[in-house]
N, C-alpha and C positions, 0 to 999 in steps of 0.2 A: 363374348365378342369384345366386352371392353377389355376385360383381362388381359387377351390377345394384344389390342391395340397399345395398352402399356408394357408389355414385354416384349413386343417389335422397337416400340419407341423408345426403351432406356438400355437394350443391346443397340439401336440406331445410338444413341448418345455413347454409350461405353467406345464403339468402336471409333466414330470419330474423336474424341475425345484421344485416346490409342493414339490414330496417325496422325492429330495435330501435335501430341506433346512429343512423338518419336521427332516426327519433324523439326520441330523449334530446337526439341534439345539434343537432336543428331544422335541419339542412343537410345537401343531398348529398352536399357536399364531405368528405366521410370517406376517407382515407387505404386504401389495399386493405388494405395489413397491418393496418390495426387491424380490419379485416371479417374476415380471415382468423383472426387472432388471436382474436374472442370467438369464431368458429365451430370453432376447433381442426383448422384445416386451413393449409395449410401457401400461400403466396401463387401460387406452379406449377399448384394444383390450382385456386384460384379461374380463374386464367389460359386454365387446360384447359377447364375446364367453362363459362363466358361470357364469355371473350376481352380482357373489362374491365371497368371498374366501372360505368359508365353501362346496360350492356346486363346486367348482375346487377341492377343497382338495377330495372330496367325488367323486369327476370323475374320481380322479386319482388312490384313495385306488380301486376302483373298474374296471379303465383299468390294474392297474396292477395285480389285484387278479384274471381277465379274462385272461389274456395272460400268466402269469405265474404260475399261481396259478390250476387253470379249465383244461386248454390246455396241461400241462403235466401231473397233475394230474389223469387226464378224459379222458388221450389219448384212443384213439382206438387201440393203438398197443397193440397186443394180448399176446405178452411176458412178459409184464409188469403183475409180482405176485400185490397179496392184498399191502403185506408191501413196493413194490416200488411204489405204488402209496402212501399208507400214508404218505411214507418216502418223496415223494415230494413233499408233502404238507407242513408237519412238515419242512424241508429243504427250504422255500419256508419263511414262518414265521421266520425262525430264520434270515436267510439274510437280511430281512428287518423288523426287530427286532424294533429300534430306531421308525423307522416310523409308526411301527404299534401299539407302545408301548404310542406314542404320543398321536399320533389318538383315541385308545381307552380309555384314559384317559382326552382326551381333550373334547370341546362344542361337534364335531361331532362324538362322541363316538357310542352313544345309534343308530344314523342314518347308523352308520358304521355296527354297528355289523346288525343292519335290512336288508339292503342291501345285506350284505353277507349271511345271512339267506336266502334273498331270490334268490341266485345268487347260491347256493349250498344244498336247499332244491330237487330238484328235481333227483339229483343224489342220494338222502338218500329214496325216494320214492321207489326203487328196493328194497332196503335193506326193506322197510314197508313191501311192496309187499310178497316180501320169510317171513317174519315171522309172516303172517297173512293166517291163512289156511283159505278153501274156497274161497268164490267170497264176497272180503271184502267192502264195501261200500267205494267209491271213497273220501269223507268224512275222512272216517279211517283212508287211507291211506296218504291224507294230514296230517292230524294230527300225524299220527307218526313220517311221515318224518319230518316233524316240530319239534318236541320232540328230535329226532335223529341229528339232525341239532343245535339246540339251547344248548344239552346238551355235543356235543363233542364243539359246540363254548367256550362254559363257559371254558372249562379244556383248551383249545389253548388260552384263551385269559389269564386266569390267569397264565397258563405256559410265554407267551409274557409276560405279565406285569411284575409279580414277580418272576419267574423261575432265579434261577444264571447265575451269566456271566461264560462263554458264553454258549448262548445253545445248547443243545447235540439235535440233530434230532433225531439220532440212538438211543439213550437213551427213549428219549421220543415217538417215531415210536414204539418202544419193549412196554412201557405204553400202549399205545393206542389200542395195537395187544392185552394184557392181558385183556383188557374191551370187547373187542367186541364180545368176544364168550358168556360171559354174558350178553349184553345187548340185543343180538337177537337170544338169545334163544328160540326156537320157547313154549308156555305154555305146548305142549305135552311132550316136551324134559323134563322138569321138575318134580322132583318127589314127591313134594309135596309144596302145599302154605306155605308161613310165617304164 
């Protein structure tokens, strides 16, 4: 059990340590020893525990897009409207702005954004579901959620990358509300094709 608790505890230091130096110094390109060095573990142990730096860095975009990002976003709490959950998403991205601004512009970009494609496709699947009438093939419904997932990624990621300092959540939550009554429009809603 202690064991445990110190190899939770010095992967918890590696990975912040990760998205505070990505942050400060706006690049992934960060040196292991100096990851090692602010987390107070020793460079064998980063080595042990995610094999290298791109796969630490990728542990860490994605414990903190799970904890922060999922878990308030994706709460169960029932009070929570559409726009407070977007708004914690968007609020969520702009906090850690630097780091993500990094990440997706650096080697672990394309892995990044995959990851979170598939860390946030399944929450977009409800959304397939309501705008697919019938009993739509299981298939389908991947696929849209896929679509619906990669295509609000593109507008979050360019809002991160090149959106002005600094970014407005509220601003961009109001964006996000204006798209979405178009995009899951169900085909019968619609009055006629392009």
């Amino acid at each position: 059990m202690t064991r445990d608790r110190r190899v939770r505890r010095s992967r918890s230091a590696l990975m912040r340590a990760a998205i505070a130096l990505v942050g400060e110094r706006g690049t992934s390109n960060i040196p292991v020893s100096d990851i090692a060095d602010a987390a107070d573990v020793s460079r064998p142990l980063l080595y042990q525990h995610f094999g290298d730096r791109d796969t630490l860095l990728l542990e860490a975009a994605l414990d903190l897009a799970q904890t922060d990002l999922v878990e308030r976003a994706h709460s169960a709490d029932e009070t929570l409207t559409e726009r407070d959950r977007v708004l914690a998403a968007a609020s969520h991205f702009a906090r850690h702005r630097d780091f993500y601004r990094a990440m997706l512009t650096g080697p672990c970009g394309y892995a990044l954004t995959k990851a979170l494609t598939d860390l946030l496709s399944p929450f977009n699947r409800a959304w397939a579901r309501w705008m697919t009438p019938g009993d739509p093939a299981p298939e389908l419904l991947d696929d849209l959620a896929l679509f619906l997932t990669g295509g609000s990624a593109a507008v979050i990621n360019t809002w991160v990358i090149e959106g002005p300092d600094p970014l407005d959540p509220e601003a961009f939550t109001d964006r996000l509300l204006r798209m979405l009554p178009v995009v899951t429009r169900r085909p019968s809603d619609r009055e006629s094709r392009p």
